[in-house]
C-alpha positions in Angstrom: 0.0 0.0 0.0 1.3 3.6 -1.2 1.2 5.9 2.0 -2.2 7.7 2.5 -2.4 10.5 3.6 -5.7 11.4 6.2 -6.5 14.5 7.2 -9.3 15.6 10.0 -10.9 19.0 10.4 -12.9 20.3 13.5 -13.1 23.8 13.8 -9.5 24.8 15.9 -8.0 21.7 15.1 -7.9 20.9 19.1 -10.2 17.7 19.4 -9.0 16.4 16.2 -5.9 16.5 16.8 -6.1 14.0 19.1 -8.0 11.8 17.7 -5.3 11.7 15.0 -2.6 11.1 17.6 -4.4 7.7 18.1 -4.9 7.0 14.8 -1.2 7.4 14.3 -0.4 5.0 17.2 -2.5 2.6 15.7 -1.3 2.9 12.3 1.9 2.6 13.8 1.5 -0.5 15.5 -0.5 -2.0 12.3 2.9 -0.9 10.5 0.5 0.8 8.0 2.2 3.9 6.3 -0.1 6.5 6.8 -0.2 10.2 7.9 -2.7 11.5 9.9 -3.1 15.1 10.6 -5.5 17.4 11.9 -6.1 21.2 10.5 -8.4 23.9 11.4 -10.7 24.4 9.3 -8.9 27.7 7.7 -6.0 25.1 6.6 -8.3 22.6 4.9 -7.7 24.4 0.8 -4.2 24.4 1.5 -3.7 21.2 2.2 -6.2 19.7 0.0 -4.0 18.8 -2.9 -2.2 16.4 -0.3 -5.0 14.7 0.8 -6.6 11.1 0.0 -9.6 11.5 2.5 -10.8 14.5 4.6 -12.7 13.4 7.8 -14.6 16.1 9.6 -16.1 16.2 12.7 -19.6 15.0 13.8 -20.2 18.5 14.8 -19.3 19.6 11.2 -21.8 17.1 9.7 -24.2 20.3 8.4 -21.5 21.5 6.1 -20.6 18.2 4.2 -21.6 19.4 0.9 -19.8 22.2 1.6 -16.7 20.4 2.3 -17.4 18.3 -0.4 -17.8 20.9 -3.2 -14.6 22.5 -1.9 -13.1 18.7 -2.4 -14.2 17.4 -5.7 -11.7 19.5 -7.6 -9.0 16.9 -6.5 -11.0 14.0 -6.0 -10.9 13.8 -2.4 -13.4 12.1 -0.3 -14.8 13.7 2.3 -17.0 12.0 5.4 -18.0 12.6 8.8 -16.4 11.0 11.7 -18.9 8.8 13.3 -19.9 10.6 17.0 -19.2 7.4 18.3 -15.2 7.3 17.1 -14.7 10.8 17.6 -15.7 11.0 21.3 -14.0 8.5 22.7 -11.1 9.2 20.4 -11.2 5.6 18.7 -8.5 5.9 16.1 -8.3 2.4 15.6 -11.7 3.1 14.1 -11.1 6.2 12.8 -8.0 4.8 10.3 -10.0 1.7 9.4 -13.1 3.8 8.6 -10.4 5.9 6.4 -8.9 3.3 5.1 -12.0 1.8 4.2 -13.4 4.9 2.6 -10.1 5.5 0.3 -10.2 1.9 -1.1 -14.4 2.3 -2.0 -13.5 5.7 -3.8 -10.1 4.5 -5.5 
């Protein structure tokens, strides 16, 4: 598998990034070569052209089409983080639901 490269939006940036610290440990100990980062939403254009899946928070679920307009333009996927992963900070979940998501849209 190339390296993938997952991002995760939430507003600030603050909850997601933690959630994409435990994705990381998990990709890491699934020796799975995958990046996981988490932007404010301000950052999300930028970093776009990196991206092979955009995750947004449950919170963010209102703007999908939004997100998903922004998206199309490099063929990224976009999808909400189930509440269930995102508030108990499951990233085991979270990459497989990624991973998952990147493999249906490939």
């Amino acid at each position: 598998m190339a390296q993938k490269h997952i991002y995760l939006c939430c507003g600030g940036g603050l909850s997601s990034g933690f959630l994409a610290q435990k994705a990381r440990g998990a990709a890491k100990k699934e020796k799975l070569d995958v990046t996981v980062e988490a932007k404010s939403e301000s950052e999300v254009t930028t970093f776009l052209p990196k991206m092979d899946i955009l995750c947004i928070g449950p919170h963010y679920a209102f703007r999908l089409d939004a997100f998903r307009e922004i998206a199309a333009p490099y063929k990224v996927p976009v999808i909400v983080i189930p509440e269930d992963i995102y508030s108990m900070l499951d990233g085991h979940g979270l990459l497989q639901l990624a991973l998952n998501e990147i493999e249906k849209t490939a």
